[in-house]
C-alpha positions in Angstrom: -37.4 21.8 -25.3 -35.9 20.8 -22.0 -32.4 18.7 -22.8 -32.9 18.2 -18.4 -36.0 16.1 -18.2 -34.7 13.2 -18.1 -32.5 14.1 -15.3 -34.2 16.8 -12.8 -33.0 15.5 -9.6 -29.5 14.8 -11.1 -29.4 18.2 -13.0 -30.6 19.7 -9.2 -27.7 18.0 -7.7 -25.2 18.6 -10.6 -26.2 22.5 -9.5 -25.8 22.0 -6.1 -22.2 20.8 -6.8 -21.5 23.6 -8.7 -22.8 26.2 -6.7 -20.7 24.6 -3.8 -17.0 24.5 -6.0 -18.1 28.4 -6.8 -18.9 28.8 -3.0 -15.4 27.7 -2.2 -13.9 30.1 -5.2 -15.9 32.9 -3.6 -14.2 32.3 -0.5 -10.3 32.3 -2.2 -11.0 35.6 -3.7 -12.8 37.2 -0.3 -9.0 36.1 1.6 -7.1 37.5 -1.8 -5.1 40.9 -0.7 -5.2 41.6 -4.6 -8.9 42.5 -3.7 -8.7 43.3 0.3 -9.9 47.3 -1.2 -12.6 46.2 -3.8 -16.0 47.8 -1.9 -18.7 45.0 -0.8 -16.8 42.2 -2.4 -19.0 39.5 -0.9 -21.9 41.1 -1.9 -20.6 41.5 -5.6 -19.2 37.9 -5.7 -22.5 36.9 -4.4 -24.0 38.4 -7.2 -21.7 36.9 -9.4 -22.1 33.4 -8.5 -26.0 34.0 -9.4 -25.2 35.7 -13.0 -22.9 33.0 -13.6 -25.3 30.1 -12.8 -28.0 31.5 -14.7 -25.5 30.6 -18.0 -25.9 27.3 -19.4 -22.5 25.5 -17.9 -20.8 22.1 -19.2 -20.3 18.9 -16.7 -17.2 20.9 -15.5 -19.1 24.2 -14.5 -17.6 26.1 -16.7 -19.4 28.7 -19.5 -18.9 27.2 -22.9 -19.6 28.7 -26.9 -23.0 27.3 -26.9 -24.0 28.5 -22.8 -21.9 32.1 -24.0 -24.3 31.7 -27.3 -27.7 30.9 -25.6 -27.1 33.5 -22.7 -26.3 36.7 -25.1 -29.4 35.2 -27.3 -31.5 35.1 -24.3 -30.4 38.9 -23.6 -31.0 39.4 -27.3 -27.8 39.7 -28.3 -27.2 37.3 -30.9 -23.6 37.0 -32.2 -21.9 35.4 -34.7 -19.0 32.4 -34.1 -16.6 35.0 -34.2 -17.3 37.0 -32.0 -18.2 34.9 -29.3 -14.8 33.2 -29.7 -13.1 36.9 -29.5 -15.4 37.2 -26.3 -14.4 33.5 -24.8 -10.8 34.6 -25.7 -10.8 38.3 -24.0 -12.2 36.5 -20.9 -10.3 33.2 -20.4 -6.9 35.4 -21.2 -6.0 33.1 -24.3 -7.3 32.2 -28.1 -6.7 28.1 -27.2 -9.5 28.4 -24.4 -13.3 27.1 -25.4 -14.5 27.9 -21.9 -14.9 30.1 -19.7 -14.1 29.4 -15.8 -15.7 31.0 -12.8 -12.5 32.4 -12.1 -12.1 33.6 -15.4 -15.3 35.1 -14.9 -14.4 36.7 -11.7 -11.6 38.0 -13.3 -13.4 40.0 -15.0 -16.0 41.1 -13.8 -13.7 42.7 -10.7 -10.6 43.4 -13.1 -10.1 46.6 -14.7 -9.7 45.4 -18.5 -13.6 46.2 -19.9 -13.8 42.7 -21.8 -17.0 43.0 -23.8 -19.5 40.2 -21.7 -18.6 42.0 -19.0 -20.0 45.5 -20.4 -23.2 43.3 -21.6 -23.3 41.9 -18.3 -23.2 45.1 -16.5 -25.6 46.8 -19.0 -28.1 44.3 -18.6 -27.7 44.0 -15.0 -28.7 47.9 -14.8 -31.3 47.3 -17.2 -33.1 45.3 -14.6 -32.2 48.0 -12.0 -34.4 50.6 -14.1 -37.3 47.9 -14.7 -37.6 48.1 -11.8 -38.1 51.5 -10.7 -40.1 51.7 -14.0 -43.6 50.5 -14.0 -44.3 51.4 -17.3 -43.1 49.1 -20.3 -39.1 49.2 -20.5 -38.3 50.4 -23.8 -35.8 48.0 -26.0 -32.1 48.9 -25.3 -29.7 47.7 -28.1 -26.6 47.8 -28.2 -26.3 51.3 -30.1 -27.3 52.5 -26.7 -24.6 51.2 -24.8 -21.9 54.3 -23.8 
């Protein structure tokens, strides 16, 4: 069921609009000197931007329980409420948060803390690395597998 129907052109813009706003974070973190060493940093960020948009955001672009909930199900990773509120927590920096900001995001995924989405993130990412080079059926990773 498609909640965007109603709404494809607006939904098209509404991603448009986001994509632009993490665009312009993109740029503030290529100019920060906290990451002037961090190798291909436009090409990571890049590749950010695209993992981030493929969550479910809220009106204000941000990831929030249910996007965090339907993403790690889509990656077959269901979790319960509690963990996905330690997850939100470990990412945003802070129990009060209920979202998850692209620059929270960025945060981690370039910081050296090893929050738990961004190991699932990684993990999946070279998942579909290996698909790739593997033409024969992938075989099911959970998340015993994981190092």
């Amino acid at each position: 069921m498609d909640n965007n129907a109603q709404g494809g052109k607006a939904y098209g813009f509404l991603k448009s609009q986001q994509e632009e706003k993490l665009n312009s974070i993109n740029e503030a973190f290529l100019s920060d000197s906290k990451f002037a060493d961090e190798e291909d940093l436009a090409t990571k960020l890049d590749m950010f931007k695209q993992k981030y948009m493929e969550f479910d955001l809220n009106d204000k672009g941000d990831i929030d329980m249910m996007g965090l909930k339907r993403m790690l199900e889509k990656l077959g990773l269901a979790k319960t409420h509690l963990e996905l509120k330690k997850m939100m927590s470990e990412v945003a920096g802070g129990p009060s948060k209920d979202t998850i900001s692209y620059h929270d995001f960025l945060n981690m995924m370039l910081g050296k803390r090893n929050a738990i989405l961004k190991l699932i993130l990684m993990f999946e990412g070279m998942g579909k690395e290996q698909e790739q080079k593997d033409a024969g059926p992938p075989s099911r990773k959970t998340f015993a597998d994981l190092p």
